[in-house]
C-alpha positions as CSV (number, residue, x, y, z in Angstrom):
1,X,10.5,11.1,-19.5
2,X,11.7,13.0,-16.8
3,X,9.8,12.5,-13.4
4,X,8.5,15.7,-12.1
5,X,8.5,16.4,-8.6
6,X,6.3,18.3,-6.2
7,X,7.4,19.2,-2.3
8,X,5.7,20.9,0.8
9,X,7.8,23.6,1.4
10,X,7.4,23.0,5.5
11,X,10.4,22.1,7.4
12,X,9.7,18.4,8.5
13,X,8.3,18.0,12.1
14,X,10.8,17.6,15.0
15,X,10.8,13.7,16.3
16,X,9.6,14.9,19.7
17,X,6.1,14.6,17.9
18,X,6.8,10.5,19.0
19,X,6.3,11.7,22.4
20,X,3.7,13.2,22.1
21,X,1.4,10.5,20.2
22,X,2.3,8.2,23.5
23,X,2.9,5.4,21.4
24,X,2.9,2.1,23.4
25,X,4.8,-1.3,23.2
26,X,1.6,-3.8,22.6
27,X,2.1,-5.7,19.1
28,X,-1.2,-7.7,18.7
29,X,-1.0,-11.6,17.7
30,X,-0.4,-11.7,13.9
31,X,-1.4,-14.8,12.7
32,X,-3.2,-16.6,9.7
33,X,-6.6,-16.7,10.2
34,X,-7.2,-20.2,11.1
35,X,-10.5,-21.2,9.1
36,X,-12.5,-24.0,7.9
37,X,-14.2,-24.3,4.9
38,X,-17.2,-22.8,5.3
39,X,-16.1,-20.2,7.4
40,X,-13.7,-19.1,4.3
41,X,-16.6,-19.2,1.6
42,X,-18.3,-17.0,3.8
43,X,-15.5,-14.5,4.2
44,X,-15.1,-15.0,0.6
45,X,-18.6,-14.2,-0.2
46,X,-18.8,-11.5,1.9
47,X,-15.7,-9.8,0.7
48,X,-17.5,-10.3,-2.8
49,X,-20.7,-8.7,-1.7
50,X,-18.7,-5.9,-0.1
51,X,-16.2,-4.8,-3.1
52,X,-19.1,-5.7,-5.8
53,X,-21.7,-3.2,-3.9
54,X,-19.8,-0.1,-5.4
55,X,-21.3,-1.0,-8.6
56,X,-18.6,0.9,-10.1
57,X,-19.2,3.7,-8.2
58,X,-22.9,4.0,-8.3
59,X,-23.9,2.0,-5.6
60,X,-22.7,1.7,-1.9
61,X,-19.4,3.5,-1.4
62,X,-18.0,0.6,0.9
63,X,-15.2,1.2,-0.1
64,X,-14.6,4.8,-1.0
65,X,-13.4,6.2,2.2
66,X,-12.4,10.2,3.0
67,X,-9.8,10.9,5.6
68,X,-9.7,14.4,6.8
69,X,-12.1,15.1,4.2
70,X,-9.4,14.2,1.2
71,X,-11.4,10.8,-1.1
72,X,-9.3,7.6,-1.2
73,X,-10.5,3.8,-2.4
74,X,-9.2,1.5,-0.2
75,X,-10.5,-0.7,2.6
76,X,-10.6,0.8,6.3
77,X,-9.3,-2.7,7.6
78,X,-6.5,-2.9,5.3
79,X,-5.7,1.0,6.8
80,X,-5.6,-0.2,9.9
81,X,-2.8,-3.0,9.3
82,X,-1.0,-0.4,7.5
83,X,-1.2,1.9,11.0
84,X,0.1,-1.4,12.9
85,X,2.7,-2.2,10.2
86,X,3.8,1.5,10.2
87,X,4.2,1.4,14.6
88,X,6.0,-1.4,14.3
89,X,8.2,-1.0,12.3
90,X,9.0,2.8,11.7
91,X,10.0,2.8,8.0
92,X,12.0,5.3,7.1
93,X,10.2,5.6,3.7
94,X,6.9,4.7,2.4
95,X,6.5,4.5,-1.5
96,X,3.2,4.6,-2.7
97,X,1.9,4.0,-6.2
98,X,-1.4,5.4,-7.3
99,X,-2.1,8.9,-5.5
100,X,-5.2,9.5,-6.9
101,X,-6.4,12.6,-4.5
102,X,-4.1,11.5,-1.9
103,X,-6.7,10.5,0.5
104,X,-4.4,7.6,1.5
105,X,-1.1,9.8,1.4
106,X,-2.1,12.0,3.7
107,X,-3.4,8.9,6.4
108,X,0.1,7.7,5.9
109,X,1.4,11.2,6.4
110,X,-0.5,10.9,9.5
111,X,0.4,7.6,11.6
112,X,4.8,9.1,10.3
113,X,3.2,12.2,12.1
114,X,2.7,10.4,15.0
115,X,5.4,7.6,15.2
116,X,7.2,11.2,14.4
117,X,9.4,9.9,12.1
118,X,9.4,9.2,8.2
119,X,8.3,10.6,4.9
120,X,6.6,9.2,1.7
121,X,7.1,9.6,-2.1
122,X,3.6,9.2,-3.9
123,X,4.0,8.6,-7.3
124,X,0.9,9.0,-9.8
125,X,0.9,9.0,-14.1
126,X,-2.0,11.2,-13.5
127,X,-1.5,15.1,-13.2
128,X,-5.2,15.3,-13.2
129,X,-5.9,15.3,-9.5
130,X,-3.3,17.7,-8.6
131,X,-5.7,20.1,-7.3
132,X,-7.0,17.9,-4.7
133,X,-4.2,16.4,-3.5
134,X,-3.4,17.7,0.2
135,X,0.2,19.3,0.5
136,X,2.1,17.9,4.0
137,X,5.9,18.1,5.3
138,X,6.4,14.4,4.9
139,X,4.9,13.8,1.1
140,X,6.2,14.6,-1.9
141,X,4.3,13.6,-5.0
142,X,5.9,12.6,-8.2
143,X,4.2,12.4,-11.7
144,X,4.9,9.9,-14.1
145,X,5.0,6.3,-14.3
146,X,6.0,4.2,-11.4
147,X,8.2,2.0,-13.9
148,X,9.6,4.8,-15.5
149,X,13.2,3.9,-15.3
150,X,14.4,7.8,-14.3
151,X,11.3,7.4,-11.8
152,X,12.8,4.3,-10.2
153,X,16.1,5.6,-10.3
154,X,14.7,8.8,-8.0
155,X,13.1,6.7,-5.4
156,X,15.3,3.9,-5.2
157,X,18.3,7.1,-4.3
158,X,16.1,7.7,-1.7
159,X,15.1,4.4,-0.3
160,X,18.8,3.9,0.0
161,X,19.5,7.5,1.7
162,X,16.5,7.1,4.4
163,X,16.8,3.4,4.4
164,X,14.1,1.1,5.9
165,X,11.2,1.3,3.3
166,X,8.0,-0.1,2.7
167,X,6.3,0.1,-0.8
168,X,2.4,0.5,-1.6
169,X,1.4,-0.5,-5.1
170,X,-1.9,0.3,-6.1
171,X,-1.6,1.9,-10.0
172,X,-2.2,0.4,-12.8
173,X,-3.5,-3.2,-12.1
174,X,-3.2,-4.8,-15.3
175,X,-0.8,-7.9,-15.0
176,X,1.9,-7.3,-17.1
177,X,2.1,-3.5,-15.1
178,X,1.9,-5.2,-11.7
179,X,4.6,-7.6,-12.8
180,X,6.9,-5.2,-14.0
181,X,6.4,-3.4,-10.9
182,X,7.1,-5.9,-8.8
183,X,10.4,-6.8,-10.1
184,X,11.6,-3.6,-9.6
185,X,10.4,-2.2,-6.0
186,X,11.5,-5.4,-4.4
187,X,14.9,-4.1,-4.1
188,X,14.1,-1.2,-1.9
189,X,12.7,-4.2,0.6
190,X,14.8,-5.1,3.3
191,X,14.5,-8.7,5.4
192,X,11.5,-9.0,7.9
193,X,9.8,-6.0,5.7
194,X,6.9,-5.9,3.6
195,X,6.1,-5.1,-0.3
196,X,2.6,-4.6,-0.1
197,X,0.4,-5.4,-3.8
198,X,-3.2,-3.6,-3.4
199,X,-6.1,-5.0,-5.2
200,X,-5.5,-9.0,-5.5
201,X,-8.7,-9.3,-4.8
202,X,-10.1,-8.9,-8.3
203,X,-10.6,-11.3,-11.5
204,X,-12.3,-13.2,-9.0
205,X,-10.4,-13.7,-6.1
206,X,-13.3,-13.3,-5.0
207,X,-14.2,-10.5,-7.0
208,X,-14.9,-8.7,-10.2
209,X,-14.3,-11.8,-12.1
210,X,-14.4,-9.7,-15.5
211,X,-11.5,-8.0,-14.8
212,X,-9.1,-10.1,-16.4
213,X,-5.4,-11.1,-15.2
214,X,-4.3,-8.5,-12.5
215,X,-2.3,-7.9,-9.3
216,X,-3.1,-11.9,-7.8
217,X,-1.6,-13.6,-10.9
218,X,1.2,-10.7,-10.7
219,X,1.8,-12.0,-6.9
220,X,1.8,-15.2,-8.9
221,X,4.5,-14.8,-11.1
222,X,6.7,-12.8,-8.9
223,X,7.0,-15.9,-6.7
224,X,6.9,-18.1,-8.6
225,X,10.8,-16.3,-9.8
226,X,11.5,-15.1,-6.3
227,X,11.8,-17.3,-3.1
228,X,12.9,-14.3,-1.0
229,X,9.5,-13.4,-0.7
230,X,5.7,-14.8,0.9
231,X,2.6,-13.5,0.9
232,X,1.9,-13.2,4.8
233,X,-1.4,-14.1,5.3
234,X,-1.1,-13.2,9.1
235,X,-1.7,-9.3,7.9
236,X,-5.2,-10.4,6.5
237,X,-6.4,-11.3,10.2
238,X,-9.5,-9.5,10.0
239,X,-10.4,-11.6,7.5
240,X,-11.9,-9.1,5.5
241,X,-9.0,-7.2,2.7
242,X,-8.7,-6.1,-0.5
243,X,-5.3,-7.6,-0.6
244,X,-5.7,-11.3,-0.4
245,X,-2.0,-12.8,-0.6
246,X,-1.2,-9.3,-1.2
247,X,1.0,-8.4,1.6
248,X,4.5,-9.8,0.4
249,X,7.3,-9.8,3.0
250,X,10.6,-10.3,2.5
251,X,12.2,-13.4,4.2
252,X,14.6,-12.8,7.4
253,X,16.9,-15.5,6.0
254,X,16.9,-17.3,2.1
């Protein structure tokens, strides 16, 4: 299967942009949230409470978010990591599986926009949402699937042509996908950067118990074979996250 690919036409916006986004040298205390047990049944309950409220998409929309009026699922904490990850450490590249409507492309698209430096390859099995996915300078969006091997081949070229990357899963959440995934984006990863794995929060961790085996016994698996790698828990420091153990960074040294 041959990935298709779809690009904004727009030039790419000059790095002066950095300037003008006044970005500032303050790096906030990362650390583990630092809990006892009660306090982490209550996070844990509430986190339930919060994700199991969408009543699959009937009930609250806690966590069906729009950004600049383009619909994205994701949690507005967990965005704002990503914003802090992103300032910090300027990635060259963000791969992002799962576009859906490209709510969360284009909030990506945004903090580049203002760091002023970047781009993102979003990469989606579903052609379906085309229409509603917002067209910008940085993103280019790919159909097909994320372990395609031609696909892979495409984005790792370009990890390795921009260089610093950091990689978004959030596609197909079945296990043996997740898995697959995992052992194949780690690559584009370099030391000190972070492999992010959306969603470990389900099959009861603490939520939607009935899903079945998914992205937390992926996360599982993949370190269970890889010691270069850790979930840092420090990124989960507003205690509520839909990705519990889910923020994998790549060690300094092995």
């Amino acid at each position: 299967m041959q990935p298709q690919l779809v690009a904004s036409e727009q030039a790419l916006p000059q790095t002066e942009a950095a300037g003008r986004a006044n970005i500032g040298n303050f790096v906030p205390n990362f650390a583990e949230p630092d809990l006892t047990t009660d306090e982490r049944q209550l996070v844990e309950s509430f986190s339930d409470l919060y994700y199991s409220k969408l009543d699959s998409g009937r009930g609250l929309h806690t966590i069906v978010l729009s950004w600049m009026g383009h619909e994205m699922f994701k949690c507005p904490l967990d965005l704002w990591i990503y914003q802090e990850l992103i300032v910090q450490k300027k990635p060259d590249l963000i791969i992002e599986v799962g576009t859906y409507k490209g709510g969360s492309t284009l909030y990506l698209a945004h903090i580049l926009d203002l760091v002023g430096q970047g781009e993102i390859v979003s990469i989606d099995i579903d052609p379906g949402n085309d229409f509603a996915r917002p067209q910008h300078p940085r993103v280019r969006y790919i159909t097909g699937s994320s372990t395609d091997p031609a696909i892979f081949r495409e984005v790792a070229a370009l990890s390795k042509a921009r260089g610093r990357t950091l990689v978004i899963l959030d596609g197909d959440h079945r296990c043996d996908h997740v898995i697959e995934e995992l052992r194949l984006y780690h690559r584009l990863i370099g030391p000190g950067d972070h492999l992010i794995v959306e969603d470990t929060n389900i099959n009861g961790h603490p939520t939607y118990p009935e899903f079945g085996p998914g992205p937390w016994e992926a996360v599982d698996l993949f370190l269970a074979e890889n010691g270069e790698f850790y979930p840092d828990r420090s990124c989960e420091r507003f205690l509520l996250t839909m990705n519990p153990r889910g923020y994998l960074k790549r060690r300094e040294q092995v």
